[in-house]
N, CA, C and O atoms as a GROMACS GRO file, in nm:
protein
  100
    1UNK      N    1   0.384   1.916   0.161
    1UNK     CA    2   0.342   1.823   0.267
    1UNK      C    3   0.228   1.735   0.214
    1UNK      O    4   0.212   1.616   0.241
    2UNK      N    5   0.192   1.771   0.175
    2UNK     CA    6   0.019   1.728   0.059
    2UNK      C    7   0.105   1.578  -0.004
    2UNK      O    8   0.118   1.460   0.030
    3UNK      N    9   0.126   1.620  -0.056
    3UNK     CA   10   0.213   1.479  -0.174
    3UNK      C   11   0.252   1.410  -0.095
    3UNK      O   12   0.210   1.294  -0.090
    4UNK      N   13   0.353   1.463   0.002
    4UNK     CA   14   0.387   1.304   0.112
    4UNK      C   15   0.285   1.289   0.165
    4UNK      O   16   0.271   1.167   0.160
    5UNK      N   17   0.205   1.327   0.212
    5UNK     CA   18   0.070   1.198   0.269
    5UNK      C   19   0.038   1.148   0.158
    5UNK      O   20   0.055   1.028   0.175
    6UNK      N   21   0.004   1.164   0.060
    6UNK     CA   22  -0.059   1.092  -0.098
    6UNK      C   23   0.039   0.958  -0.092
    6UNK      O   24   0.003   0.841  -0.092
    7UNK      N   25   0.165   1.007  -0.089
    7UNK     CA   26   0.267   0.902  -0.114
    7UNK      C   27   0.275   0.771  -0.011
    7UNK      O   28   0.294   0.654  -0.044
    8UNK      N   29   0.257   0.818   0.109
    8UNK     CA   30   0.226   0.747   0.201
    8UNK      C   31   0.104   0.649   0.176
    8UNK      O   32   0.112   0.526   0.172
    9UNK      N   33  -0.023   0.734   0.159
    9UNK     CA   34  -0.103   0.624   0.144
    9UNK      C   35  -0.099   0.528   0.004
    9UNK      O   36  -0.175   0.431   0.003
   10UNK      N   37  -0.021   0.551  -0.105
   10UNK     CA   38  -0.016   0.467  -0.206
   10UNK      C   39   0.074   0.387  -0.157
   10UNK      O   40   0.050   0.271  -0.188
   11UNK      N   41   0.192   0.401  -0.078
   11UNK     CA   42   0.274   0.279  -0.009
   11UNK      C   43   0.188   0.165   0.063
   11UNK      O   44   0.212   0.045   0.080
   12UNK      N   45   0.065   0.254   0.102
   12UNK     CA   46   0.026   0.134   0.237
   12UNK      C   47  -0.095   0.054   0.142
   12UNK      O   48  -0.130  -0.061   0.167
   13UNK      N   49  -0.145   0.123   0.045
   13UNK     CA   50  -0.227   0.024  -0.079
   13UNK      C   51  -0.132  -0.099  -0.119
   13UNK      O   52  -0.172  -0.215  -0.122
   14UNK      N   53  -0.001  -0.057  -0.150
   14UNK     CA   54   0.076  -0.197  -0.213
   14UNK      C   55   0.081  -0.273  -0.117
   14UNK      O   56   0.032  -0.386  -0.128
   15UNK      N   57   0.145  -0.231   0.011
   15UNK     CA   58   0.160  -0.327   0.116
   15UNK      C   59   0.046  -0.419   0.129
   15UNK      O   60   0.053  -0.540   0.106
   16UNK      N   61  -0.076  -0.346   0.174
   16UNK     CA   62  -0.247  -0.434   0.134
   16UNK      C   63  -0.195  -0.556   0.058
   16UNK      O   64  -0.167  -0.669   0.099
   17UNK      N   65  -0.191  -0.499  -0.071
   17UNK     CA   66  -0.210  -0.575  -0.202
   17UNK      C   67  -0.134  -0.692  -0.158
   17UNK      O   68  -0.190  -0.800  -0.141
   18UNK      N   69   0.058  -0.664  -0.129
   18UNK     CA   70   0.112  -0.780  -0.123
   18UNK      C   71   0.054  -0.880   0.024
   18UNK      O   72   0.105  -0.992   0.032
   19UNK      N   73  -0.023  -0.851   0.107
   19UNK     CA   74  -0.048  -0.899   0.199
   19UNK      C   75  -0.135  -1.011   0.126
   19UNK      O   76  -0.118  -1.132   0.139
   20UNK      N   77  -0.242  -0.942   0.037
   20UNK     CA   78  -0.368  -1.022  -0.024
   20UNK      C   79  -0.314  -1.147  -0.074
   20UNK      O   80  -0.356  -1.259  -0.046
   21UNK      N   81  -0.195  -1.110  -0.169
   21UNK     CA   82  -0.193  -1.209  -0.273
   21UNK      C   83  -0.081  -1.318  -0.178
   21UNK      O   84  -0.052  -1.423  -0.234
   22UNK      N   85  -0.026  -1.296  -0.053
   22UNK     CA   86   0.064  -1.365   0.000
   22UNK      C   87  -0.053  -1.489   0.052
   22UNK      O   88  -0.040  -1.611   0.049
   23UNK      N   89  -0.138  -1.426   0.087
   23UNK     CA   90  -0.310  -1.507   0.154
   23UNK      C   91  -0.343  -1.599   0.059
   23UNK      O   92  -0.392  -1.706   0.097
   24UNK      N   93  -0.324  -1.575  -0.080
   24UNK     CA   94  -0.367  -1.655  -0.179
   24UNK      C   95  -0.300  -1.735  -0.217
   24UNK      O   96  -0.340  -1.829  -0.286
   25UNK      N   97  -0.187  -1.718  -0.183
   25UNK     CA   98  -0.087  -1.829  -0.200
   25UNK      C   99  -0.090  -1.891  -0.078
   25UNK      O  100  -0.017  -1.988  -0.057
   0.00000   0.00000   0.00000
């Protein structure tokens, strides 16, 4: 159960990320 939350929150870091760089464009 441990790892899927880990996994989860590294999904929602990329999502962030692509949000950022969509802003910058």
């Amino acid at each position: 159960e441990e790892e899927e939350e880990e996994e989860e929150e590294e999904e929602e870091e990329e999502e962030e990320e692509e949000e950022e760089e969509e802003e910058e464009e």
